[in-house]
One Martini backbone bead per residue (centre of mass of N, CA, C, O) as a GRO file, in nm:
protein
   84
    1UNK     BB    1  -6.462  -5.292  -3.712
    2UNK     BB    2  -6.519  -5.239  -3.384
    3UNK     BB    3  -6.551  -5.016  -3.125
    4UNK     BB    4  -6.413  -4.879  -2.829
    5UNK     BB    5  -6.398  -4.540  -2.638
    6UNK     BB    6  -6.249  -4.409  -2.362
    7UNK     BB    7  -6.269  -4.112  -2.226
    8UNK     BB    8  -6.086  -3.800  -2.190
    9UNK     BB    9  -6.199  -3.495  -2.010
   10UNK     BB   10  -6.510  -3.485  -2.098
   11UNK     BB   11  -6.861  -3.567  -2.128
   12UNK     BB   12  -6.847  -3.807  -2.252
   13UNK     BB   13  -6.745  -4.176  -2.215
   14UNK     BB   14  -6.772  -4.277  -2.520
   15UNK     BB   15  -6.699  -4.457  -2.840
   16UNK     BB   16  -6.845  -4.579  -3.098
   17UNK     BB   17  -6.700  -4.774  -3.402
   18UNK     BB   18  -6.633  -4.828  -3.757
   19UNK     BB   19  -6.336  -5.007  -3.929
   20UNK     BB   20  -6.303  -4.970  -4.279
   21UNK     BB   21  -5.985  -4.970  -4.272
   22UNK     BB   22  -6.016  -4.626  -4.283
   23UNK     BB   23  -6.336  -4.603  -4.265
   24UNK     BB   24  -6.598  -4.449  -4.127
   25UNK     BB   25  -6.834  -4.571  -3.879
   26UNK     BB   26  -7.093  -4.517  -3.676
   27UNK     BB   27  -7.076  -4.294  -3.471
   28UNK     BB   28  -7.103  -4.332  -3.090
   29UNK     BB   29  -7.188  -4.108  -2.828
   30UNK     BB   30  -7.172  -4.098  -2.500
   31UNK     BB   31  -7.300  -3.841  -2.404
   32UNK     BB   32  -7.304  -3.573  -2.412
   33UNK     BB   33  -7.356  -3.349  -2.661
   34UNK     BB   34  -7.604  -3.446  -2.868
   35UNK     BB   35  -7.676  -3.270  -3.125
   36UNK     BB   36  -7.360  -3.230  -3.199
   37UNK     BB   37  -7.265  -3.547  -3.196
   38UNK     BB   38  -7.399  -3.648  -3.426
   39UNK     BB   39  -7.342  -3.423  -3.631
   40UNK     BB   40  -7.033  -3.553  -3.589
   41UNK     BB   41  -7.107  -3.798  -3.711
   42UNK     BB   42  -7.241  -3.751  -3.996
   43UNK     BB   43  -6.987  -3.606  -4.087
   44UNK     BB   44  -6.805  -3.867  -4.074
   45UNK     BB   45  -6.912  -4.055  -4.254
   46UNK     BB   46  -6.719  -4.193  -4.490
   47UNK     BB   47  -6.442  -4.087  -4.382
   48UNK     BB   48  -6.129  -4.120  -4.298
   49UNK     BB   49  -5.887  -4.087  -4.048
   50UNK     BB   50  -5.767  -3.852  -4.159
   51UNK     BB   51  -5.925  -3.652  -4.264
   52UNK     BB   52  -6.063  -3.607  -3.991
   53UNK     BB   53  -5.786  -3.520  -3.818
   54UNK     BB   54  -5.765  -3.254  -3.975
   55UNK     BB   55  -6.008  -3.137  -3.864
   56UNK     BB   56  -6.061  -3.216  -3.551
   57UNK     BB   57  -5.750  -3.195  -3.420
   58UNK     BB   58  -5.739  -2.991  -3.139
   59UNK     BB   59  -5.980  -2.941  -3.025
   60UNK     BB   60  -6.141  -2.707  -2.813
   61UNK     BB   61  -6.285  -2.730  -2.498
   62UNK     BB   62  -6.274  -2.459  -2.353
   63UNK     BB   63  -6.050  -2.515  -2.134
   64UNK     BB   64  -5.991  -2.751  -2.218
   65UNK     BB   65  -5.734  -2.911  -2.381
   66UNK     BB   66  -6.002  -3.102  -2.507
   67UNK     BB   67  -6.249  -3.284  -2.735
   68UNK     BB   68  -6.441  -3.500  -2.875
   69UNK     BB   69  -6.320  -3.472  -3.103
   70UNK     BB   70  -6.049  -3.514  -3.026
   71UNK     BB   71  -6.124  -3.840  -2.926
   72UNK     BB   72  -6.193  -3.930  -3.203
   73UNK     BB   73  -5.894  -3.917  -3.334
   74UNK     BB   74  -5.770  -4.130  -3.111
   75UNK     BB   75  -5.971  -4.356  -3.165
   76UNK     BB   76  -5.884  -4.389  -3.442
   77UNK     BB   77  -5.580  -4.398  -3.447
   78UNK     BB   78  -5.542  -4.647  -3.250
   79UNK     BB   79  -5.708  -4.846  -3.402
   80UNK     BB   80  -5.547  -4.828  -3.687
   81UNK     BB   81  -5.303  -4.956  -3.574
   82UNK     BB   82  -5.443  -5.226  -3.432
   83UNK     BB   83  -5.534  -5.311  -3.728
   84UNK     BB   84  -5.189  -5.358  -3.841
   0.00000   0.00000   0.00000
C-alpha cells in the first residue's frame, strides 16, 4: 500500500513509500539534502520496518532534534500500526 507522510522539523516535506506487509518499497523524499536522501531510499528499499527503525531512529541533524532518517522511522511505524 501507498503512503505518504508529512515531515516535521527537517528540510524535507513529505515521504512517499511503498509498505508490503512489514517491507519498504520505494521511498522518495520531496525536499531535502537530494543526493544523501536517494542514498538512504535506495539502501532502505527491501528492508523491514523493523531493521530500518534499528538503523535509523533518533539520528539527528545539526542542532535539530530529529532527521530526515529519522521521520522515515516514524512514517514507517505509524504507516505499519494503521495498516493492522
Amino acid at each position: 500500500m501507498n503512503y505518504t507522510y508529512k515531515t516535521k522539523g527537517v528540510c524535507s516535506s513529505s515521504i512517499d513509500f511503498d509498505l508490503e506487509g512489514d517491507i519498504v518499497r520505494n521511498v522518495k523524499f520531496h525536499g531535502g539534502c537530494n543526493g544523501n536522501l536517494k542514498a538512504v531510499s535506495s539502501l532502505v528499499d527491501g528492508l523491514t520496518v523493523a531493521d530500518i527503525t534499528e538503523k535509523l531512529e533518533n539520528i539527528r541533524c545539526g542542532h535539530k532534534s530529529t532527521s530526515c532518517a529519522h521521520q522515515l522511522t516514524i512514517a514507517l511505524n505509524q504507516a505499519l500500526t494503521e495498516g493492522k
